[in-house]
C-alpha atoms as an extended CHARMM CRD file, in Angstrom:
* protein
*
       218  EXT
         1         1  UNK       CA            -37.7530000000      -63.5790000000       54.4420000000  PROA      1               0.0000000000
         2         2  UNK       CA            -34.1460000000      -65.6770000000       55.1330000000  PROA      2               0.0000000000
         3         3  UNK       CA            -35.2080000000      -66.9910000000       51.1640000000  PROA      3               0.0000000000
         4         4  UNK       CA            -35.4330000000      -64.0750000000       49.2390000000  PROA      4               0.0000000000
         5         5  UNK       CA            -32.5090000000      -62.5440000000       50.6090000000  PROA      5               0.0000000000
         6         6  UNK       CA            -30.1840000000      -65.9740000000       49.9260000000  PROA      6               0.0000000000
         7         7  UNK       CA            -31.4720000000      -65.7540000000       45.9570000000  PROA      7               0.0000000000
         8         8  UNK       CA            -30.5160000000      -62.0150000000       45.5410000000  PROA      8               0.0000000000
         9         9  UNK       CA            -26.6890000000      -62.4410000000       46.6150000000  PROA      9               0.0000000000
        10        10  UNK       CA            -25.5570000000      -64.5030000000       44.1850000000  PROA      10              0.0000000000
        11        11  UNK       CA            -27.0980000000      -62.5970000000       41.2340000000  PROA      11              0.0000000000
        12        12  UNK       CA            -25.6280000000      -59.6900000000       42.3010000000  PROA      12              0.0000000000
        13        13  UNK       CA            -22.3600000000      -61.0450000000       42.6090000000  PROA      13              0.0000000000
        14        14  UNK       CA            -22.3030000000      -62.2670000000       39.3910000000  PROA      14              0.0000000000
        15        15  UNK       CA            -23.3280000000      -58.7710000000       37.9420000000  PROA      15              0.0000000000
        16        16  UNK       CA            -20.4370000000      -57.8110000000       39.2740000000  PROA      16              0.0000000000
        17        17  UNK       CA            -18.1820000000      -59.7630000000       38.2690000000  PROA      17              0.0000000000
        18        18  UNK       CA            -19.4100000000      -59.6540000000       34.7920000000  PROA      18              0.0000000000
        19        19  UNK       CA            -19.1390000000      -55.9220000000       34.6300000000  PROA      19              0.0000000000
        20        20  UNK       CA            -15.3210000000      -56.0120000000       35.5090000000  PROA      20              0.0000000000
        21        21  UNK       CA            -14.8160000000      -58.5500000000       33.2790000000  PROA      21              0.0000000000
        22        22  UNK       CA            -15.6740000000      -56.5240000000       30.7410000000  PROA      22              0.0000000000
        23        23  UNK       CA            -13.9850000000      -53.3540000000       31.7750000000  PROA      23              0.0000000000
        24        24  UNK       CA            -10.7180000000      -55.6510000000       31.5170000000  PROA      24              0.0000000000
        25        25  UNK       CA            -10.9600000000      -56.8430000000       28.3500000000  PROA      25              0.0000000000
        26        26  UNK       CA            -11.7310000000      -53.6810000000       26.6970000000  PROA      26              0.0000000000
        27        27  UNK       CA             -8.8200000000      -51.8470000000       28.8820000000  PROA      27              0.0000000000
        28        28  UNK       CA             -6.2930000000      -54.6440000000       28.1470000000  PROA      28              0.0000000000
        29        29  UNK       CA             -3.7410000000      -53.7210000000       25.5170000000  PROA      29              0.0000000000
        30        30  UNK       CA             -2.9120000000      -56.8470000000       23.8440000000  PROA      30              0.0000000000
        31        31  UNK       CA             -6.5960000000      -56.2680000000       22.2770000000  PROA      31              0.0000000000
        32        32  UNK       CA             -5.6830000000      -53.1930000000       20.0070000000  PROA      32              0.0000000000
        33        33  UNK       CA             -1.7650000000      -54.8580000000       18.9760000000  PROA      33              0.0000000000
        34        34  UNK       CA             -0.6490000000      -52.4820000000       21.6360000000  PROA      34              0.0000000000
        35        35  UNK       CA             -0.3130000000      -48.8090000000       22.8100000000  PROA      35              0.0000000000
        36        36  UNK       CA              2.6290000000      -47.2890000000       20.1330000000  PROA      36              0.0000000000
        37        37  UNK       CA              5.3480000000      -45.7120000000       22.3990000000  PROA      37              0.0000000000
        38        38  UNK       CA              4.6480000000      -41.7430000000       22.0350000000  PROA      38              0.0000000000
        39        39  UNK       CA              7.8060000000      -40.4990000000       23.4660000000  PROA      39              0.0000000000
        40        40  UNK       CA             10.3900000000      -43.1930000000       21.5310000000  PROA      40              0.0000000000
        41        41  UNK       CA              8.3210000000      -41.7500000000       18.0890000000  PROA      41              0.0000000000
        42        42  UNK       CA              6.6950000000      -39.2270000000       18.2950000000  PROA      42              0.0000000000
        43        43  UNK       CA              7.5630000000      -37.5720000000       14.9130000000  PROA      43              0.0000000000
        44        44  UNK       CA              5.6610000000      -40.7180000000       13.2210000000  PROA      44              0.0000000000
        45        45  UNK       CA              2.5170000000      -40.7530000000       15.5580000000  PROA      45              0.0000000000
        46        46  UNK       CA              1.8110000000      -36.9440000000       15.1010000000  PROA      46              0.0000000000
        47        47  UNK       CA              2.6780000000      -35.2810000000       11.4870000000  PROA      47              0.0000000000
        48        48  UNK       CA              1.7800000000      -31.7970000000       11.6700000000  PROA      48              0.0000000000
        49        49  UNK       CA              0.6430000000      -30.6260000000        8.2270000000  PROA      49              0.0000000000
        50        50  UNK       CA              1.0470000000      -26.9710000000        7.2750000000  PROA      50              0.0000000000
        51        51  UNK       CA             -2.1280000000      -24.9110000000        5.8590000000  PROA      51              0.0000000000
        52        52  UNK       CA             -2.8490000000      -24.0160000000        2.8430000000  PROA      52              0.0000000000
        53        53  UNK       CA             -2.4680000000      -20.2710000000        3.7120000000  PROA      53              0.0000000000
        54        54  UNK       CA              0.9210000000      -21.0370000000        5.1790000000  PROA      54              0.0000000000
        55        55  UNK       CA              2.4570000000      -23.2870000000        1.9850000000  PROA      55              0.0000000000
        56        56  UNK       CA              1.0460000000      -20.3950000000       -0.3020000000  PROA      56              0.0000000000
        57        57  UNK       CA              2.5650000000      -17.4570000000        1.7590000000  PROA      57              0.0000000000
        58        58  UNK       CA              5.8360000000      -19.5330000000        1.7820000000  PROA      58              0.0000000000
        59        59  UNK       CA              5.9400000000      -19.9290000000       -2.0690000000  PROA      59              0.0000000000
        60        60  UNK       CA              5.0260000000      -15.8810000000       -2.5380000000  PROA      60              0.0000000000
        61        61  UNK       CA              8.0540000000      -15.0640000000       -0.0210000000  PROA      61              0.0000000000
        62        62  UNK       CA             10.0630000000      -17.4370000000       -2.2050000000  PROA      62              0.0000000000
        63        63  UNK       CA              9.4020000000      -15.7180000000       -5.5680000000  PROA      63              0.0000000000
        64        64  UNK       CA              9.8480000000      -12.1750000000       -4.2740000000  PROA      64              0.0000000000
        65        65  UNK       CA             13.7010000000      -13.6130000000       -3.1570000000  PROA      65              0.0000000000
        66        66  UNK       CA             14.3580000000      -15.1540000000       -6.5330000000  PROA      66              0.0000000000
        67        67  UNK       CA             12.9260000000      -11.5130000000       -8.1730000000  PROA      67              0.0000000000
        68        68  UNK       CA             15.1190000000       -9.2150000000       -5.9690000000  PROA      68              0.0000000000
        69        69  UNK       CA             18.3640000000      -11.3320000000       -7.0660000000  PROA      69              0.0000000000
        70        70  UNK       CA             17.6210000000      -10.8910000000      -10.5380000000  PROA      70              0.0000000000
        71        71  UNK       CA             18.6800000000       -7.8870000000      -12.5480000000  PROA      71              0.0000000000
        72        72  UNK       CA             15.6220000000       -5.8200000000      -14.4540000000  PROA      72              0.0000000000
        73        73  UNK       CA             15.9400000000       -3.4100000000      -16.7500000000  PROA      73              0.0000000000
        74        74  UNK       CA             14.0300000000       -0.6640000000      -15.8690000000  PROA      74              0.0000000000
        75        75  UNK       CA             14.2810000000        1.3370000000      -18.9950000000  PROA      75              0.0000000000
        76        76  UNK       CA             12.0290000000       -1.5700000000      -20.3210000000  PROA      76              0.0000000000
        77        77  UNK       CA              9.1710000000       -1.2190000000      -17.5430000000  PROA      77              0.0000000000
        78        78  UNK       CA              6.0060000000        0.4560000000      -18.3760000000  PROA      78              0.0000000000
        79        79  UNK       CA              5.8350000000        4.1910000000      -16.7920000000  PROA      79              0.0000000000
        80        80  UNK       CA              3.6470000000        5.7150000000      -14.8080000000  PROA      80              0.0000000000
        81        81  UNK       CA              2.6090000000        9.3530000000      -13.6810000000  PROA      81              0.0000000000
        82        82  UNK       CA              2.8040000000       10.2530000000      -10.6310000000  PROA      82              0.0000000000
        83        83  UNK       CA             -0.5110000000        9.8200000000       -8.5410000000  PROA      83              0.0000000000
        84        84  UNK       CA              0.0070000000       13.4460000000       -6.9570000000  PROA      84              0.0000000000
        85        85  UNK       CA              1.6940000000       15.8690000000       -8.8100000000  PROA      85              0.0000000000
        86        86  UNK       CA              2.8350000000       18.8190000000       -7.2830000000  PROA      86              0.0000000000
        87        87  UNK       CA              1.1280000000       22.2000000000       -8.2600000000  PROA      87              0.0000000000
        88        88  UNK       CA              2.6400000000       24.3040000000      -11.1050000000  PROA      88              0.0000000000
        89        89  UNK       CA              4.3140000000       27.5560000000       -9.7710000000  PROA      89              0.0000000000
        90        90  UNK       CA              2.2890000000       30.5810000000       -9.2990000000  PROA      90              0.0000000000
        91        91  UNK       CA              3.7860000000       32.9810000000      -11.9420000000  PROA      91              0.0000000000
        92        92  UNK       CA              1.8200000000       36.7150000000      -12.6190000000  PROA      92              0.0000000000
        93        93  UNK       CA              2.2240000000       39.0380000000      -15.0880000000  PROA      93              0.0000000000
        94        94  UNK       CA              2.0650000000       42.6330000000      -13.0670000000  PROA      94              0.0000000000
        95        95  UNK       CA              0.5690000000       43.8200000000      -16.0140000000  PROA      95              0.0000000000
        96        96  UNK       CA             -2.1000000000       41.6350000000      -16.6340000000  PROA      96              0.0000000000
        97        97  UNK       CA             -3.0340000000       40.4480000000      -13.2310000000  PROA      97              0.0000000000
        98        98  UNK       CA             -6.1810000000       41.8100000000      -11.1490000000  PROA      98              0.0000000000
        99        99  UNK       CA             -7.2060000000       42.3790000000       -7.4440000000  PROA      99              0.0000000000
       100       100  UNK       CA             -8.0300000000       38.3010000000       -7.3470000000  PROA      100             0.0000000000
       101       101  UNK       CA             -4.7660000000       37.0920000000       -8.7340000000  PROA      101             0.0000000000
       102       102  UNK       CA             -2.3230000000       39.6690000000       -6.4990000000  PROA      102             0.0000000000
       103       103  UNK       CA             -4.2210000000       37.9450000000       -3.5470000000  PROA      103             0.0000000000
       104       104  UNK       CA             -3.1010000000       34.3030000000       -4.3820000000  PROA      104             0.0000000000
       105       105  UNK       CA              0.7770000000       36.1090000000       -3.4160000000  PROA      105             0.0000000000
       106       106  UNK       CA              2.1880000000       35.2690000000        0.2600000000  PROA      106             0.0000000000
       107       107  UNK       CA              1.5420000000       38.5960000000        2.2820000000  PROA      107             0.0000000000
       108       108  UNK       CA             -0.5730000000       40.7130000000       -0.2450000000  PROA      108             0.0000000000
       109       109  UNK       CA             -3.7140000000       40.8290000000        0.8780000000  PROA      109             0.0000000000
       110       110  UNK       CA             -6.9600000000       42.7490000000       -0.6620000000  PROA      110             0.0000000000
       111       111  UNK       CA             -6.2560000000       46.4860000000       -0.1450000000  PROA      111             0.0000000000
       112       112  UNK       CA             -2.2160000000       46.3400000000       -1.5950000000  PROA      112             0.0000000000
       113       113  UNK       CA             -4.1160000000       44.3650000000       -4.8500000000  PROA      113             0.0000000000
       114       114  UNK       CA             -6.4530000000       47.5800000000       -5.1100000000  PROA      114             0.0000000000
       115       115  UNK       CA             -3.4840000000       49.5980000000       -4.7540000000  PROA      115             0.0000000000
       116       116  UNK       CA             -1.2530000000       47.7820000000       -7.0940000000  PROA      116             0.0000000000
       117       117  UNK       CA             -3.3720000000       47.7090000000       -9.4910000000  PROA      117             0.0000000000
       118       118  UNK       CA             -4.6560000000       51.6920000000       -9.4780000000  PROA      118             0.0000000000
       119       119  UNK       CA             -0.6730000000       52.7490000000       -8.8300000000  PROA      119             0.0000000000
       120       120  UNK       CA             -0.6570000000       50.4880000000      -13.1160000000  PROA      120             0.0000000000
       121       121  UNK       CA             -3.2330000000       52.3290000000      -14.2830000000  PROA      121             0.0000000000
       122       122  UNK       CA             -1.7430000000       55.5760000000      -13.7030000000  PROA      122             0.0000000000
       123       123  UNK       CA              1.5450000000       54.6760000000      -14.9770000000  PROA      123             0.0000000000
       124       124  UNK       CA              0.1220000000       52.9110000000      -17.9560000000  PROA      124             0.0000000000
       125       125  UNK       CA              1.7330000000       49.9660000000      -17.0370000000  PROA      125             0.0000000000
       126       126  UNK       CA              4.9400000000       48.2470000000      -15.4120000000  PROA      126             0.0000000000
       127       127  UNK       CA              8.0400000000       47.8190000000      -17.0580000000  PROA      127             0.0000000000
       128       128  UNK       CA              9.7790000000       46.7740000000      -14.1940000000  PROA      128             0.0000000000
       129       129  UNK       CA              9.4900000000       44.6750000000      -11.4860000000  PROA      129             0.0000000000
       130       130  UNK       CA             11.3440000000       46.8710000000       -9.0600000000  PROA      130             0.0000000000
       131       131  UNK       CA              8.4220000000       49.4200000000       -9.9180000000  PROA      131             0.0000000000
       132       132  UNK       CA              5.9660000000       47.4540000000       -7.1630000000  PROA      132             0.0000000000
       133       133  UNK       CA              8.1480000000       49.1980000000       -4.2140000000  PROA      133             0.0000000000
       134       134  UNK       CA              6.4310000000       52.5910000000       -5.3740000000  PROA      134             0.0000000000
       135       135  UNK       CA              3.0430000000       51.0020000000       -3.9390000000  PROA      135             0.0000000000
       136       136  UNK       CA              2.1500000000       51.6060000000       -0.5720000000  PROA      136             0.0000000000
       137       137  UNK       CA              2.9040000000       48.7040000000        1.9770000000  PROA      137             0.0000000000
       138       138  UNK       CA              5.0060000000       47.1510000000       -1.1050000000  PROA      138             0.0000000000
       139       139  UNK       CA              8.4850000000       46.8690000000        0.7890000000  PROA      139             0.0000000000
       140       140  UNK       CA             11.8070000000       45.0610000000       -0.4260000000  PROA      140             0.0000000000
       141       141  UNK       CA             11.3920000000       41.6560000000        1.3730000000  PROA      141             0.0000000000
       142       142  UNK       CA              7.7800000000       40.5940000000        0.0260000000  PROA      142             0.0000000000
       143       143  UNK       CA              9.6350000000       41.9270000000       -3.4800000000  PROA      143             0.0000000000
       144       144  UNK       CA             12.9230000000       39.7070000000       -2.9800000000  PROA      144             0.0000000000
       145       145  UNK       CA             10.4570000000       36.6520000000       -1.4760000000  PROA      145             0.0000000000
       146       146  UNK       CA              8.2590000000       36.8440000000       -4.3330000000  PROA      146             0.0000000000
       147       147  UNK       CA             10.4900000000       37.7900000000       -7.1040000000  PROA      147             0.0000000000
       148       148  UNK       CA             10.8710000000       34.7570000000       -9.1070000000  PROA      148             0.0000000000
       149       149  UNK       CA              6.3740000000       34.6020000000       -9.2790000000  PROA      149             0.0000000000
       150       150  UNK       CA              6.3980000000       38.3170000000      -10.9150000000  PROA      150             0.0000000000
       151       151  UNK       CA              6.9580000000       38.7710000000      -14.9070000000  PROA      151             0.0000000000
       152       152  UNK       CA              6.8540000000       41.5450000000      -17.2950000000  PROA      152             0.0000000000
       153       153  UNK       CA              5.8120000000       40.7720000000      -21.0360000000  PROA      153             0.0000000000
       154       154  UNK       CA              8.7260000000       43.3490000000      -23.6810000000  PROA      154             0.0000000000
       155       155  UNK       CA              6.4790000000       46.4080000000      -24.2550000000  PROA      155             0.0000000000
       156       156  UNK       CA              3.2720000000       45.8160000000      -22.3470000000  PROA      156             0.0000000000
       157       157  UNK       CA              3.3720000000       48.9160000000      -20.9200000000  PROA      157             0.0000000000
       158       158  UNK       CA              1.8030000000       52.1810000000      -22.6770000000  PROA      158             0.0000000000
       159       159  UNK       CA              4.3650000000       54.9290000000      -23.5390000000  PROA      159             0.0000000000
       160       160  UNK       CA              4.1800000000       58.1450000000      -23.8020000000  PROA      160             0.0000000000
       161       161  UNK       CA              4.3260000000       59.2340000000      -27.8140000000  PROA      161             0.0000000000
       162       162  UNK       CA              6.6240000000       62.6800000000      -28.2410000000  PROA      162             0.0000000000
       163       163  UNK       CA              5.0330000000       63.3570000000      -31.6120000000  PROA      163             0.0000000000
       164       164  UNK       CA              1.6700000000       63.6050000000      -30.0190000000  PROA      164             0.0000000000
       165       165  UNK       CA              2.2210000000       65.7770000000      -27.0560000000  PROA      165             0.0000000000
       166       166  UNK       CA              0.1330000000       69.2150000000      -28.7100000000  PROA      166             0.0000000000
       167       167  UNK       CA             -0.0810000000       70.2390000000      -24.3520000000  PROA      167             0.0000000000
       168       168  UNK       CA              1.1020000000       70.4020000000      -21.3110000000  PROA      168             0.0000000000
       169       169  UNK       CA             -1.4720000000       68.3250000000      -20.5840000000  PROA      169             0.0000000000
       170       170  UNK       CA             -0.5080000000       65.7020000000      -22.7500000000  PROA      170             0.0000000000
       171       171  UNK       CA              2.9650000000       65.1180000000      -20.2180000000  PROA      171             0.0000000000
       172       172  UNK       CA              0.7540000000       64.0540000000      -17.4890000000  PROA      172             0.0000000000
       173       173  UNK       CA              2.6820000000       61.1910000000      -15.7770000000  PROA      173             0.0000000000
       174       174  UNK       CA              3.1790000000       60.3780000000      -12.3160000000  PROA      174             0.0000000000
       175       175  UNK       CA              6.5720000000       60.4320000000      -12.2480000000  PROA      175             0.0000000000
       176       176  UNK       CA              6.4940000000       63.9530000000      -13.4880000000  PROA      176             0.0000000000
       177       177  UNK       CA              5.7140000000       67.2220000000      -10.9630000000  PROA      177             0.0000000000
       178       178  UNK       CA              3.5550000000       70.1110000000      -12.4530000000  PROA      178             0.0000000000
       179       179  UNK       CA              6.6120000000       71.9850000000      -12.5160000000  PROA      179             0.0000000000
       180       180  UNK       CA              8.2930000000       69.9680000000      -14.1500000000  PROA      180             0.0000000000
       181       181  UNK       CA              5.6620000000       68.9120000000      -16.8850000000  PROA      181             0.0000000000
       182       182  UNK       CA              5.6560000000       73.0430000000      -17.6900000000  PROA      182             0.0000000000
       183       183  UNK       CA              9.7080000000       72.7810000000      -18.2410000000  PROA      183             0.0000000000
       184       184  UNK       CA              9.5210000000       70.1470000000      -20.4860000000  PROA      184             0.0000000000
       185       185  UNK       CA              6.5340000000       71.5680000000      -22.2930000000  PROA      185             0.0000000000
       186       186  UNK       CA              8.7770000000       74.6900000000      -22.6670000000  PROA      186             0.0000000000
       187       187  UNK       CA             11.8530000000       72.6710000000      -23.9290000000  PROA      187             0.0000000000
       188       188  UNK       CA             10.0310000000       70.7610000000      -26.2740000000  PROA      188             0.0000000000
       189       189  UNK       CA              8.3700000000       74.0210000000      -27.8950000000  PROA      189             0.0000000000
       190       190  UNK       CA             11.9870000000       75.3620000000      -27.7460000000  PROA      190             0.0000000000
       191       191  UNK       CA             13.8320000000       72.5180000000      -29.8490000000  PROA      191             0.0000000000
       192       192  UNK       CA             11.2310000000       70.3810000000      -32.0590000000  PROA      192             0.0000000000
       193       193  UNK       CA             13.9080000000       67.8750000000      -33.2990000000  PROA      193             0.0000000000
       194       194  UNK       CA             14.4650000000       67.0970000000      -29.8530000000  PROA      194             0.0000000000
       195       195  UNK       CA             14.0490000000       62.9110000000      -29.4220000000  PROA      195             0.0000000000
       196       196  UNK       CA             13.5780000000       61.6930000000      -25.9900000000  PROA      196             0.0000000000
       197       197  UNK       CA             14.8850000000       58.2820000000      -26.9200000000  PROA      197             0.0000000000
       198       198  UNK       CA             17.9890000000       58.8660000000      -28.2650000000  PROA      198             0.0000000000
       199       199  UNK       CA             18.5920000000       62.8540000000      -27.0750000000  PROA      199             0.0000000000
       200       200  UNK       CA             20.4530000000       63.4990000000      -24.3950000000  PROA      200             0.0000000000
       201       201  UNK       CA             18.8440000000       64.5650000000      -20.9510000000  PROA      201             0.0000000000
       202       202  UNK       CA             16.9950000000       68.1480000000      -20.9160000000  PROA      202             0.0000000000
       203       203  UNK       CA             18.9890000000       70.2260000000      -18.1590000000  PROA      203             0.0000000000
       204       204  UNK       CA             14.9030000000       70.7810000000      -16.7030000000  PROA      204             0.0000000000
       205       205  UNK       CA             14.6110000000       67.2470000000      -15.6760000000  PROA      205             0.0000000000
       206       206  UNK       CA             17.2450000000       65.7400000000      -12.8140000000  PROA      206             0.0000000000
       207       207  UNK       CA             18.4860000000       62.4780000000      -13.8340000000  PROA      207             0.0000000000
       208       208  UNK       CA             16.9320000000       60.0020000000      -11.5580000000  PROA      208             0.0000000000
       209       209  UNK       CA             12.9600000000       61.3600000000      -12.8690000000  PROA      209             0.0000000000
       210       210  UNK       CA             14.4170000000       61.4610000000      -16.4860000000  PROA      210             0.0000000000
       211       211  UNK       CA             15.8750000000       57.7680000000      -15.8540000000  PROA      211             0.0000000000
       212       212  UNK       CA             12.6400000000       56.7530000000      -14.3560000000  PROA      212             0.0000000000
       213       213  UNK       CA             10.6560000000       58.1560000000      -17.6060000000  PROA      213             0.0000000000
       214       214  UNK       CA             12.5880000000       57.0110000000      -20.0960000000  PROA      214             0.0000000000
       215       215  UNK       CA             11.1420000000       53.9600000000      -20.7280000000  PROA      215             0.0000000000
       216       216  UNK       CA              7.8340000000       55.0100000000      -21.1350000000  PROA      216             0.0000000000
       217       217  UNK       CA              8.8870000000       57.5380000000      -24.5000000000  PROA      217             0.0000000000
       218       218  UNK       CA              7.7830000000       56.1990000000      -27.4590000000  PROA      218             0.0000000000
């Protein structure tokens, strides 16, 4: 037993001493030429090299500067329309227009189109703008708001022919009272070269009916 434990000692020591011999020599500097000194140059140990996305973002930045100091001339550059256009203006003729186009105005809804278009029929047609405040629910602001969207067309309107008026039916027009249809039937029997147009106003009719009429005479 004292034998086998005086032949293990010494190989194990020398294991040992082998192992740190190694350790040294592949720790010790001298082996390599040296550790380089980091801290006294550290710019030549580590280079830091910028990335391709980097160098080309740099160069695009870089043209964009050298474009913006140079002068164009515009007139030369190709153009372009617009991508959105703004929408033409609505514009109507009151003569022309039905129940679906009166709608498309700011505050006229379905029952004033009905009525605008009924209160044309029976005068044979517009010649005014200013006409539109004889509809019901018509009033001056949605005229004056929408004013520059209304247009009359010269003689659009049907007239009333003198030569062709054989009745007192044949006066029927809104802007004239029974009465009053049966006074001008009377005046016209009474003086046959009388001319609407260019006559002066009958004494039966006031002014402000006759003024009203007068562009419907043809």
């Amino acid at each position: 037993m004292n034998l086998k434990t005086s032949t293990k000692k010494p190989v194990s020591g020398l294991a040992f001493f082998l192992s740190a011999l190694c350790i040294a020599w592949i720790a010790w500097p001298e082996r390599i030429g040296g550790i380089p000194d980091l801290q006294s140059d550290s710019t030549s140990a580590i280079k830091v090299h910028p990335t391709p996305f980097r160098a080309f973002a740099h160069e695009d930045y870089q043209a964009k500067r050298r474009l913006s100091k140079t002068k164009q001339d515009y007139s030369k550059l190709p153009y372009s329309e617009p991508r959105f256009s703004q929408p033409p203006a609505l514009v109507i003729d009151i003569n022309e227009a039905d129940s679906i186009d009166w709608v498309q105005i700011p505050g006229i809804g379905p029952k004033t189109a009905r009525r605008i278009v009924a209160s044309r029929i029976k005068l044979h047609g517009f010649y005014s703008v200013n006409q539109l405040l004889d509809v019901y629910y018509f009033d001056s602001n949605l005229l004056q708001s929408n004013r520059v969207k209304f247009r009359v067309k010269p003689r659009s309107w049907k007239g009333l022919n003198w030569d062709s008026i054989h009745s007192k039916q044949d006066l029927f027009h809104p802007y004239l009272s029974a009465s009053q249809r049966n006074s001008l039937w009377a005046y016209k029997c009474q003086h046959p070269d009388f001319d609407p147009r260019h006559s002066p106003k009958p004494m039966c009719i006031d002014s402000i009916t006759w003024t009203r009429l007068k562009p419907y005479w043809m």
